[in-house]
PyMOL commands that place a pseudoatom at each C-alpha (Angstrom):
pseudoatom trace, name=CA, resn=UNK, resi=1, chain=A, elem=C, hetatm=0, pos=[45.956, 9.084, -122.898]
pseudoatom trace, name=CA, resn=UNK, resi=2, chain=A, elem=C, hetatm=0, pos=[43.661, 6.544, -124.041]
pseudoatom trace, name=CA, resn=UNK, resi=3, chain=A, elem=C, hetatm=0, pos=[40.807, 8.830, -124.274]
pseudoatom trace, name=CA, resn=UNK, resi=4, chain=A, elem=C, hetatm=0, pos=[42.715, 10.487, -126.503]
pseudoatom trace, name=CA, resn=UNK, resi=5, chain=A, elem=C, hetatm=0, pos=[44.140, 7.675, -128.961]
pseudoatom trace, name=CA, resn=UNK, resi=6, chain=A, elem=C, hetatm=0, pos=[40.526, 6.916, -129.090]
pseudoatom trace, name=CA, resn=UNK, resi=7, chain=A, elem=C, hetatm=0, pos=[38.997, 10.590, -130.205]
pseudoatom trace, name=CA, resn=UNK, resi=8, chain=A, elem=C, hetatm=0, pos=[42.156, 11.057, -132.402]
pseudoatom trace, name=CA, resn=UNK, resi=9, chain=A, elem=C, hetatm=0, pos=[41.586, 7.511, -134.272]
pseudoatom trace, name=CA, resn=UNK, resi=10, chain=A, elem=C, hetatm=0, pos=[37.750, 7.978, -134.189]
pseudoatom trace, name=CA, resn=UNK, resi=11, chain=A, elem=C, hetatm=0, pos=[38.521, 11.326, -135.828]
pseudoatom trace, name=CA, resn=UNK, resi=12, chain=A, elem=C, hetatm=0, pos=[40.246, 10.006, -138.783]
pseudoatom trace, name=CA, resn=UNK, resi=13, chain=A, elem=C, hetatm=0, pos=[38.247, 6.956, -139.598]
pseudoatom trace, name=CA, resn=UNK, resi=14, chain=A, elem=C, hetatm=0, pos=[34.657, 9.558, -139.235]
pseudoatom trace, name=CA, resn=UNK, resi=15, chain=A, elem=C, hetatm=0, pos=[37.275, 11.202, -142.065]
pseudoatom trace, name=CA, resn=UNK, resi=16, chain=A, elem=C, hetatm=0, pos=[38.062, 7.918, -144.119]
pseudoatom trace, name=CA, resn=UNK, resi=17, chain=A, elem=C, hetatm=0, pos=[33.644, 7.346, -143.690]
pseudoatom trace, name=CA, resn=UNK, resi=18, chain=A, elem=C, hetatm=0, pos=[33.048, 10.630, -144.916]
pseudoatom trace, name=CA, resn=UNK, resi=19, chain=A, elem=C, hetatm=0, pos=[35.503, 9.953, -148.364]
pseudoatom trace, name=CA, resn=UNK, resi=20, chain=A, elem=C, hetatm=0, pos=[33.285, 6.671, -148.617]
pseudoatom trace, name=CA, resn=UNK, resi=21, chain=A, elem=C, hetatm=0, pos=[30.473, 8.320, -148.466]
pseudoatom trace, name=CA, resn=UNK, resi=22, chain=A, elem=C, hetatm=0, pos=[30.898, 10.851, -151.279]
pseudoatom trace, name=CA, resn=UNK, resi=23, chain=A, elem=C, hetatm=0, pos=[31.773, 7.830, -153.368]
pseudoatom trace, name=CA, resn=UNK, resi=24, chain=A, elem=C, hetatm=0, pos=[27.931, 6.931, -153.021]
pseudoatom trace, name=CA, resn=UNK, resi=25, chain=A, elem=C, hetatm=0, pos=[26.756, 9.745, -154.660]
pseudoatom trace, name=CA, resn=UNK, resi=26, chain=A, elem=C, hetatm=0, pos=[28.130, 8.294, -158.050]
pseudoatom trace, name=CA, resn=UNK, resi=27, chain=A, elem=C, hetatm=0, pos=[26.352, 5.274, -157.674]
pseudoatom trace, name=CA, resn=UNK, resi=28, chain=A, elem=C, hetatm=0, pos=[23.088, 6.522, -157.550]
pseudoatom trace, name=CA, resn=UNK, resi=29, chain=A, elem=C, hetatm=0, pos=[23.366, 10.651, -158.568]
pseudoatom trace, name=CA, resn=UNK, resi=30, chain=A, elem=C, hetatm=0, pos=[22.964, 11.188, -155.081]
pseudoatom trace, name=CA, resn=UNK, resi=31, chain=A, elem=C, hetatm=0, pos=[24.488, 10.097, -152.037]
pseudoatom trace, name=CA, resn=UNK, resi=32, chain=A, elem=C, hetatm=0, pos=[23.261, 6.812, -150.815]
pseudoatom trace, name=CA, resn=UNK, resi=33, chain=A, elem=C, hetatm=0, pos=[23.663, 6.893, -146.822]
pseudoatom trace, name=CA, resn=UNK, resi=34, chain=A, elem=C, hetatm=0, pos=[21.599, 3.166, -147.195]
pseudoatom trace, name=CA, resn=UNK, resi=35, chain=A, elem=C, hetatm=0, pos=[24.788, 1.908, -148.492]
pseudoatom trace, name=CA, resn=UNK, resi=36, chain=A, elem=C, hetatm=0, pos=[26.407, 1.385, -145.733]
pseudoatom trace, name=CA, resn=UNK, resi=37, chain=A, elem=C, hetatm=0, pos=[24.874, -0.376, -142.913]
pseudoatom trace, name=CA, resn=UNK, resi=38, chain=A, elem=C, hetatm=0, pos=[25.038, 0.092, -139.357]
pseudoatom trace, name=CA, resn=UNK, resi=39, chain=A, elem=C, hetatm=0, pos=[27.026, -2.673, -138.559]
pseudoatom trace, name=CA, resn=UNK, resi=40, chain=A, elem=C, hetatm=0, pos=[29.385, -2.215, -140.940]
pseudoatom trace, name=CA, resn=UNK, resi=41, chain=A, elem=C, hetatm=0, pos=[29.985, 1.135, -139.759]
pseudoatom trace, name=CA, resn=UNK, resi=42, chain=A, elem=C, hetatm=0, pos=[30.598, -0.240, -136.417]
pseudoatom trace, name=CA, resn=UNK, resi=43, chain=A, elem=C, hetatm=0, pos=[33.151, -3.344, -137.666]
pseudoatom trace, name=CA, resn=UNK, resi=44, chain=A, elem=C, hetatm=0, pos=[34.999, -0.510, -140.040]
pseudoatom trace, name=CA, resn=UNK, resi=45, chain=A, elem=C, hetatm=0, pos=[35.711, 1.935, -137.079]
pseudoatom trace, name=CA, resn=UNK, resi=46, chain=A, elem=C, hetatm=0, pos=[36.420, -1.017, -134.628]
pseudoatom trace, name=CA, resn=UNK, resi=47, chain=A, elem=C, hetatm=0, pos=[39.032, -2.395, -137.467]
pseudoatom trace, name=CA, resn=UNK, resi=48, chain=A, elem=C, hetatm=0, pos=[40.207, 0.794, -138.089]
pseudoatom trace, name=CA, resn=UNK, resi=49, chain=A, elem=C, hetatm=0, pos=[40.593, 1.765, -133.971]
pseudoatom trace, name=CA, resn=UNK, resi=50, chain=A, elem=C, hetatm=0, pos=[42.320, -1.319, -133.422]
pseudoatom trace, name=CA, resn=UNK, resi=51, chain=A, elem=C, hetatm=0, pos=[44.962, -1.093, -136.576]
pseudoatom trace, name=CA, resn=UNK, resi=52, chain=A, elem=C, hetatm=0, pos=[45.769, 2.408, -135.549]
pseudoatom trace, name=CA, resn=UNK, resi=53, chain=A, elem=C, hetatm=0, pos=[46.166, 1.365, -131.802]
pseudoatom trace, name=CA, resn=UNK, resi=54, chain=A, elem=C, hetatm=0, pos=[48.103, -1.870, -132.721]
pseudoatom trace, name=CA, resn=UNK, resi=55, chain=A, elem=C, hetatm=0, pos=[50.557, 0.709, -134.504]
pseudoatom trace, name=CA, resn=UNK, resi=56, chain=A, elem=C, hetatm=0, pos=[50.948, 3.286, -131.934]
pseudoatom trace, name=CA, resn=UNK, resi=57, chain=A, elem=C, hetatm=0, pos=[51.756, 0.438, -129.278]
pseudoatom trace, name=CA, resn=UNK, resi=58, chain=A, elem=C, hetatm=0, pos=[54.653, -1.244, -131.582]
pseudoatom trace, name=CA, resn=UNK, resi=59, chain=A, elem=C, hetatm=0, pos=[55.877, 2.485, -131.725]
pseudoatom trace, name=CA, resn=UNK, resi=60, chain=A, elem=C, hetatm=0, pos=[55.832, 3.286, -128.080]
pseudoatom trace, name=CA, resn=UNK, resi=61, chain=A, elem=C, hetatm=0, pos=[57.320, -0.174, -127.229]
pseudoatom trace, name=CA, resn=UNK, resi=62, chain=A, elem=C, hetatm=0, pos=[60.011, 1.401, -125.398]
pseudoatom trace, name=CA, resn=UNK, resi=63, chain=A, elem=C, hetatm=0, pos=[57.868, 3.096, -123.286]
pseudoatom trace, name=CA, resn=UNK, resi=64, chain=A, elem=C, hetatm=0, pos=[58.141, 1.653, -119.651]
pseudoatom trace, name=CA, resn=UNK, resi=65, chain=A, elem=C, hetatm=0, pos=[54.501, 1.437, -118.923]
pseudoatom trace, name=CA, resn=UNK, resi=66, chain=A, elem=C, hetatm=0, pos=[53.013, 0.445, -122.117]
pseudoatom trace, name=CA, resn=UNK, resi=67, chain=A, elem=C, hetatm=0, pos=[51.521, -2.728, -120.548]
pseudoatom trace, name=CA, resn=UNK, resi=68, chain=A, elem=C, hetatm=0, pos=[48.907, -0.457, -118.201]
pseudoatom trace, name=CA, resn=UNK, resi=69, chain=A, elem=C, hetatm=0, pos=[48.150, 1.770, -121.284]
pseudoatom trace, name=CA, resn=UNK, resi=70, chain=A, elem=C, hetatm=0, pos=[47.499, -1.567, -123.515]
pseudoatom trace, name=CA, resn=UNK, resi=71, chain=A, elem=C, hetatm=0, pos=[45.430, -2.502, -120.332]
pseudoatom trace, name=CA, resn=UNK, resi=72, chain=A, elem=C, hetatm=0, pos=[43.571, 0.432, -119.932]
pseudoatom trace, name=CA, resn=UNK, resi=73, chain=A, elem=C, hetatm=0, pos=[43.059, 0.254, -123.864]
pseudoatom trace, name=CA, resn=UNK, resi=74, chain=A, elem=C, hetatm=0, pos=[41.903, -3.271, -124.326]
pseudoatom trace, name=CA, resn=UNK, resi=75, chain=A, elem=C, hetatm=0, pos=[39.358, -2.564, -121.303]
pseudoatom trace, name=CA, resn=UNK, resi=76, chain=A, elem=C, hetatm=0, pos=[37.405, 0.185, -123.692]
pseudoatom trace, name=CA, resn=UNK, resi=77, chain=A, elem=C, hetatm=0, pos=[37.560, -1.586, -126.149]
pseudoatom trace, name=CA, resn=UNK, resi=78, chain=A, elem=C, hetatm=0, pos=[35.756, -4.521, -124.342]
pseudoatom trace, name=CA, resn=UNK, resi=79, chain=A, elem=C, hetatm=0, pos=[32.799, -2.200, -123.232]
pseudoatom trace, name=CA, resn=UNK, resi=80, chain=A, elem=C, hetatm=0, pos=[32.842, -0.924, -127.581]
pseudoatom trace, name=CA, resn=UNK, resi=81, chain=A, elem=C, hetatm=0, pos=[32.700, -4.698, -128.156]
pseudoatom trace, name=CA, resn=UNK, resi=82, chain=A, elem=C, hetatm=0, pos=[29.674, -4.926, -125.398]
pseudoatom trace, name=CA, resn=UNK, resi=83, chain=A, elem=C, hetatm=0, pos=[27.577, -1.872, -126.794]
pseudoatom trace, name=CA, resn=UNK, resi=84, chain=A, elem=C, hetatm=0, pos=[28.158, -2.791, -130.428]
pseudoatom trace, name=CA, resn=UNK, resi=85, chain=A, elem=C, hetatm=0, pos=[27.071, -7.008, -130.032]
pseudoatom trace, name=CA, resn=UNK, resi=86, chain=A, elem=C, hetatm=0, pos=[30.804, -7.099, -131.694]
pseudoatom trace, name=CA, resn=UNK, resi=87, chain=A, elem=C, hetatm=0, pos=[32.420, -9.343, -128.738]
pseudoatom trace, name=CA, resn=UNK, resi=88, chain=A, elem=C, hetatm=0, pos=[33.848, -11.928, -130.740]
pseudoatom trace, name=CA, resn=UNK, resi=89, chain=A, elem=C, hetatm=0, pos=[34.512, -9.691, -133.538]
pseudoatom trace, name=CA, resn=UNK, resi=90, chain=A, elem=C, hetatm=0, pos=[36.859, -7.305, -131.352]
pseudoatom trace, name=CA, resn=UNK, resi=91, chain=A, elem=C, hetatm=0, pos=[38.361, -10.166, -129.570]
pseudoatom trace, name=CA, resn=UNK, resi=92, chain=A, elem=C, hetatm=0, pos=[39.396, -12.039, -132.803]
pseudoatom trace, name=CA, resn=UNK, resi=93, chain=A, elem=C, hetatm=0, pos=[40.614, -8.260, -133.752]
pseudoatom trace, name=CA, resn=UNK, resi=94, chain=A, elem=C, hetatm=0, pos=[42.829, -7.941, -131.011]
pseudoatom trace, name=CA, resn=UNK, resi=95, chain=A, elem=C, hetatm=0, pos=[44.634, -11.392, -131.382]
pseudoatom trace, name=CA, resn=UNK, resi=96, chain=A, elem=C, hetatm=0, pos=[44.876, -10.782, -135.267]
pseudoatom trace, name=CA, resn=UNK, resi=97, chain=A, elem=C, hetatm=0, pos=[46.389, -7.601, -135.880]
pseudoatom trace, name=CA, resn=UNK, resi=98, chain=A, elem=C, hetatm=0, pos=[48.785, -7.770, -133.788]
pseudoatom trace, name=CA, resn=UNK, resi=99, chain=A, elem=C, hetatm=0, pos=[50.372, -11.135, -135.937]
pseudoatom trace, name=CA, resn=UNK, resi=100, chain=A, elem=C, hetatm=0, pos=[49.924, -8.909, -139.340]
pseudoatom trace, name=CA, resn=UNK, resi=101, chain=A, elem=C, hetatm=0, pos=[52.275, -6.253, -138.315]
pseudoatom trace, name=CA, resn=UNK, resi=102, chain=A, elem=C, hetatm=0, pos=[54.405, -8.794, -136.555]
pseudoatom trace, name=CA, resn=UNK, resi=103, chain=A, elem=C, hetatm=0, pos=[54.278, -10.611, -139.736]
pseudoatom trace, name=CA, resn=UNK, resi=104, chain=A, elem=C, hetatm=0, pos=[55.738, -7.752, -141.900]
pseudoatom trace, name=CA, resn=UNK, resi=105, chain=A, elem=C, hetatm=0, pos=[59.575, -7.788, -141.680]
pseudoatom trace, name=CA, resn=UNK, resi=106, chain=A, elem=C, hetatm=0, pos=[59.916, -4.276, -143.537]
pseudoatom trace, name=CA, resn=UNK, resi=107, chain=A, elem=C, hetatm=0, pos=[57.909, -2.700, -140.801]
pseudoatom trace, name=CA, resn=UNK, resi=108, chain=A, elem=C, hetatm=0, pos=[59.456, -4.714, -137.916]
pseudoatom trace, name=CA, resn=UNK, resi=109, chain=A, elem=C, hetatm=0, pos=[62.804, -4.147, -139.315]
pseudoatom trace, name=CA, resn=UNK, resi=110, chain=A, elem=C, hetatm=0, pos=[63.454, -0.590, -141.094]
pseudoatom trace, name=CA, resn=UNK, resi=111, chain=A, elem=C, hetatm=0, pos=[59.899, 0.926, -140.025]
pseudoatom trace, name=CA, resn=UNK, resi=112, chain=A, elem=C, hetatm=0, pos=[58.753, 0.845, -143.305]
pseudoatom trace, name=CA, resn=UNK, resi=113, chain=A, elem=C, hetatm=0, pos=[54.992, 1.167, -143.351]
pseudoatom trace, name=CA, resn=UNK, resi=114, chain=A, elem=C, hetatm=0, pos=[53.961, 1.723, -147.301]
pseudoatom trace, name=CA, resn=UNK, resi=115, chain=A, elem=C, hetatm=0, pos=[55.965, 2.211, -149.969]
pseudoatom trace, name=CA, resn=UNK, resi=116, chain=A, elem=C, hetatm=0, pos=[54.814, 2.532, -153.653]
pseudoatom trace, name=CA, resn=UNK, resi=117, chain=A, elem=C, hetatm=0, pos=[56.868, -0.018, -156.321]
pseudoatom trace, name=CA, resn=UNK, resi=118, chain=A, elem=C, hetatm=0, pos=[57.623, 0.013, -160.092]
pseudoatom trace, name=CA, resn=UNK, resi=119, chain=A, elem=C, hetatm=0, pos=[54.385, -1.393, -161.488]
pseudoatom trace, name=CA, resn=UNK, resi=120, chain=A, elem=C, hetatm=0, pos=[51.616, 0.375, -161.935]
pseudoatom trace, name=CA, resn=UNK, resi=121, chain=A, elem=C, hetatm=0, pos=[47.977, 0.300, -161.754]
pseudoatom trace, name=CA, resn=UNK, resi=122, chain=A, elem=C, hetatm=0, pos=[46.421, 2.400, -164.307]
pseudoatom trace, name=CA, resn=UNK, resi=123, chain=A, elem=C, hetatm=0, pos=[48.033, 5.612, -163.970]
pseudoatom trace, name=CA, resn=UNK, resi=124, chain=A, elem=C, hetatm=0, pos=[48.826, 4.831, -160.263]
pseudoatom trace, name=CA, resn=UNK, resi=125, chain=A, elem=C, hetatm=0, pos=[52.018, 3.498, -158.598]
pseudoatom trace, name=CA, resn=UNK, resi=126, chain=A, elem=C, hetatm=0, pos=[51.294, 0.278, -156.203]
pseudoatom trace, name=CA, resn=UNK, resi=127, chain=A, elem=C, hetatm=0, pos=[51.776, 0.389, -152.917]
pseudoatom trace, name=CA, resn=UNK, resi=128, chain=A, elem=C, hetatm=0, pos=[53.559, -2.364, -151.199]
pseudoatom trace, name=CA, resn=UNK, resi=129, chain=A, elem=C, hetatm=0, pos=[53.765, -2.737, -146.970]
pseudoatom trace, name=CA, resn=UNK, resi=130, chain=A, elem=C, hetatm=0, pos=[51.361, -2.717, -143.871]
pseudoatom trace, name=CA, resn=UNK, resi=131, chain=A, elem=C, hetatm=0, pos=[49.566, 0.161, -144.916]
pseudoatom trace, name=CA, resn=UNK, resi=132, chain=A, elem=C, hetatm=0, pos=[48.043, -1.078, -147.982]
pseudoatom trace, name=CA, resn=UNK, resi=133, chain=A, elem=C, hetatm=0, pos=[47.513, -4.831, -145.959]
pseudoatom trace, name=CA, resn=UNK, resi=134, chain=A, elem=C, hetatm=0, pos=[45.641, -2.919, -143.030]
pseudoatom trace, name=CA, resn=UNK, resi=135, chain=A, elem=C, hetatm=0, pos=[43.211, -1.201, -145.255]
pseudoatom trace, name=CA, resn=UNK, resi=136, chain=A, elem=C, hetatm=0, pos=[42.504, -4.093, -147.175]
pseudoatom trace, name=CA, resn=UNK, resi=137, chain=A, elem=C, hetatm=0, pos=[41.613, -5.686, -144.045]
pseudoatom trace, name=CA, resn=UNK, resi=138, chain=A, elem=C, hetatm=0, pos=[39.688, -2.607, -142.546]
pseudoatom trace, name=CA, resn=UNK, resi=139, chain=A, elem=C, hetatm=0, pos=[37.750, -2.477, -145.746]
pseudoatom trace, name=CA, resn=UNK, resi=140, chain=A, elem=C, hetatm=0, pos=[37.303, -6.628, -146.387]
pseudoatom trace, name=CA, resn=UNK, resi=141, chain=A, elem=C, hetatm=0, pos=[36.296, -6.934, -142.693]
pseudoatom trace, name=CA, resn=UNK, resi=142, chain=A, elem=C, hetatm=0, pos=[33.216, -4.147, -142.696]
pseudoatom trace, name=CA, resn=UNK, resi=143, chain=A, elem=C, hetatm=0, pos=[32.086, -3.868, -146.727]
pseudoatom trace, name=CA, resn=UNK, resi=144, chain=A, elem=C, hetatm=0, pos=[33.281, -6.955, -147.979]
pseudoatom trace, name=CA, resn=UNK, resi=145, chain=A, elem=C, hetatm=0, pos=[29.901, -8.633, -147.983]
pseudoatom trace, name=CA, resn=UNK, resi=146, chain=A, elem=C, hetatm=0, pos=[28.523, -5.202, -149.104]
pseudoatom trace, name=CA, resn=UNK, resi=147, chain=A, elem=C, hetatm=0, pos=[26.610, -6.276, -152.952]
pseudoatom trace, name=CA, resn=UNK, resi=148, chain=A, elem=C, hetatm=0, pos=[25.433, -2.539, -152.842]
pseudoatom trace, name=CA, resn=UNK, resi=149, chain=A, elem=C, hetatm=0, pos=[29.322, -1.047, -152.976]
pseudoatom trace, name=CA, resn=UNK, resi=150, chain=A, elem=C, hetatm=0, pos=[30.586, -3.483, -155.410]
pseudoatom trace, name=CA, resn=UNK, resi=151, chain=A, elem=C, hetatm=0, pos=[30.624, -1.375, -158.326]
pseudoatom trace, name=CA, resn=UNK, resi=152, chain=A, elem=C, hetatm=0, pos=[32.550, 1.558, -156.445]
pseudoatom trace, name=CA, resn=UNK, resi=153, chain=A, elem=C, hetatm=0, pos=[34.557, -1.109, -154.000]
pseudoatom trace, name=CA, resn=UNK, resi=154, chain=A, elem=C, hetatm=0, pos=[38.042, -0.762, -156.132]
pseudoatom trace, name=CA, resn=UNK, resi=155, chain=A, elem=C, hetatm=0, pos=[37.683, 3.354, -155.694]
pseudoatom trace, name=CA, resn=UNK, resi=156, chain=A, elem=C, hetatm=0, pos=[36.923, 2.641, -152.147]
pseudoatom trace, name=CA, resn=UNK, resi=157, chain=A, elem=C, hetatm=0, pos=[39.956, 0.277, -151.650]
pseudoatom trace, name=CA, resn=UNK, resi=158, chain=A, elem=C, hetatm=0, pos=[41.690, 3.136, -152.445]
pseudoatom trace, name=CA, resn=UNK, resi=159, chain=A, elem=C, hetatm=0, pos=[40.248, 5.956, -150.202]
pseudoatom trace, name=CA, resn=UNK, resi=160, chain=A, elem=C, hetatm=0, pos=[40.520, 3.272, -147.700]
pseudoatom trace, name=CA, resn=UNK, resi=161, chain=A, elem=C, hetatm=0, pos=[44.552, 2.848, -148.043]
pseudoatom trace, name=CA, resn=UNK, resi=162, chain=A, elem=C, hetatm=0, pos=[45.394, 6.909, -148.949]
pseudoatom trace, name=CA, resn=UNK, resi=163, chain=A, elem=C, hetatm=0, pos=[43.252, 7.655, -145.606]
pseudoatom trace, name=CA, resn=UNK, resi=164, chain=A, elem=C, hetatm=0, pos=[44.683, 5.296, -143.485]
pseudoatom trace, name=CA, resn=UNK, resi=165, chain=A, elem=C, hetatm=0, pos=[48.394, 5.928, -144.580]
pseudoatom trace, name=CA, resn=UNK, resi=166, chain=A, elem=C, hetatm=0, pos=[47.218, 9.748, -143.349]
pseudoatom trace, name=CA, resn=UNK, resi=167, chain=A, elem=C, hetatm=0, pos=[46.037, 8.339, -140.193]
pseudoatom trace, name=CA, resn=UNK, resi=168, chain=A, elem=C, hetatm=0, pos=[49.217, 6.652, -140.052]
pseudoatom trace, name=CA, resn=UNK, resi=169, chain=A, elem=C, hetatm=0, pos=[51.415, 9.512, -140.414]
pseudoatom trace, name=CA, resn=UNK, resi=170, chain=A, elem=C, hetatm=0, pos=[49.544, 11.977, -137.927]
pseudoatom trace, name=CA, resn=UNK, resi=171, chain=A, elem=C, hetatm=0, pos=[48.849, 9.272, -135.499]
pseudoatom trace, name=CA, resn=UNK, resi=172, chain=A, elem=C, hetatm=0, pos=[52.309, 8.035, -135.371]
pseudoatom trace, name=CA, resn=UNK, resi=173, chain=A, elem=C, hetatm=0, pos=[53.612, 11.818, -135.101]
pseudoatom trace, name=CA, resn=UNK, resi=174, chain=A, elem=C, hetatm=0, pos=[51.407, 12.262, -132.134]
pseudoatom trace, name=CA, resn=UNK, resi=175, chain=A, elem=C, hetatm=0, pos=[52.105, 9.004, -129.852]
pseudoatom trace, name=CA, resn=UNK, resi=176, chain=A, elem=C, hetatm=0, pos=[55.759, 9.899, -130.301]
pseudoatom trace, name=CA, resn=UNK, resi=177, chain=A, elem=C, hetatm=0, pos=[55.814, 12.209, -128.325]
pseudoatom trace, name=CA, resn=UNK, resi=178, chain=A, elem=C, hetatm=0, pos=[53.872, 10.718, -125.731]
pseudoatom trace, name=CA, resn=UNK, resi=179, chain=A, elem=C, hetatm=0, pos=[55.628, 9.192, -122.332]
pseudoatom trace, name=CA, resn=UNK, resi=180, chain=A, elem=C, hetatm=0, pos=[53.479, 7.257, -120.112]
pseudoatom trace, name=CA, resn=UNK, resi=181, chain=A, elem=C, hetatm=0, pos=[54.327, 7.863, -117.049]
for i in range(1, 181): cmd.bond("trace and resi %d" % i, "trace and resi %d" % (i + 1))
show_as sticks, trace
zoom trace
């Protein structure tokens, strides 16, 4: 099952790249694959594994072998950590995403993940929730330090949150009807 969570998580977030991508091409009439560096890459899917994971685990908690499937889980993402040099970064991961979507009563509570409110940004409704906190750290986390993206980092904040809500939903619809047995 892990194997799984993995390829489907890896899927979306190769999606969410690909969206970041394309934003390059305005920066430069063409698209600028020098924009994003290696590392970053590896700190934005490691983010975005771990927020999707975190998720899926608060959603199965009822599940009566969760533990061995958070386990098997955290032992992956050890040997990621140990391939990418990102050690401290996934361990630091692990202890602080879980206390973000602790922290979020509307989640805990009613299971709300994102929801948009009355003002407005531009043309655009704001979202409120964990969604729109998780992408902002996803996105702070890898291309924060990023000069190059600063001029396209607001439309990328954005691709960031719609794609991850997505990942959300479909993720969330397929670990429900997991059971670990």
């Amino acid at each position: 099952m892990v194997d799984g969570m993995f390829e489907l998580f890896d899927d979306f977030c190769d999606l969410a790249l690909s969206r970041i991508y394309n934003l390059t091409h305005g920066m430069s009439n063409g698209f600028d694959f020098d924009a994003l560096f290696p590392e970053e890459i590896s700190r934005f899917k490691v983010t975005w594994i771990i927020c999707l994971s975190e998720l899926m685990f608060f959603s199965m908690k009822d599940q009566p072998k969760l533990k061995y499937l958070k386990a098997h889980f955290r032992e992956i993402m050890n040997l990621e950590a140990q391939e990418r040099a990102l050690q401290t970064f996934i361990n630091q991961a692990l202890v602080r995403i879980p206390k973000v979507i602790e922290e979020d009563k509307d989640f805990v509570q009613n299971e709300i993940f994102s929801a948009p409110t009355g003002n407005r940004e531009g043309n655009e409704p704001r979202n409120r929730g964990l969604g729109p906190r998780l992408a902002k750290l996803i996105l702070e986390n890898a291309f924060g330090q990023n000069e190059l993206l600063k001029p396209i980092y607001d439309d990328i904040r954005n691709v960031v949150e719609v794609e991850f809500n997505n990942a959300y939903g479909h993720c969330s619809i397929s670990c429900s009807k997991f059971n670990i047995v």
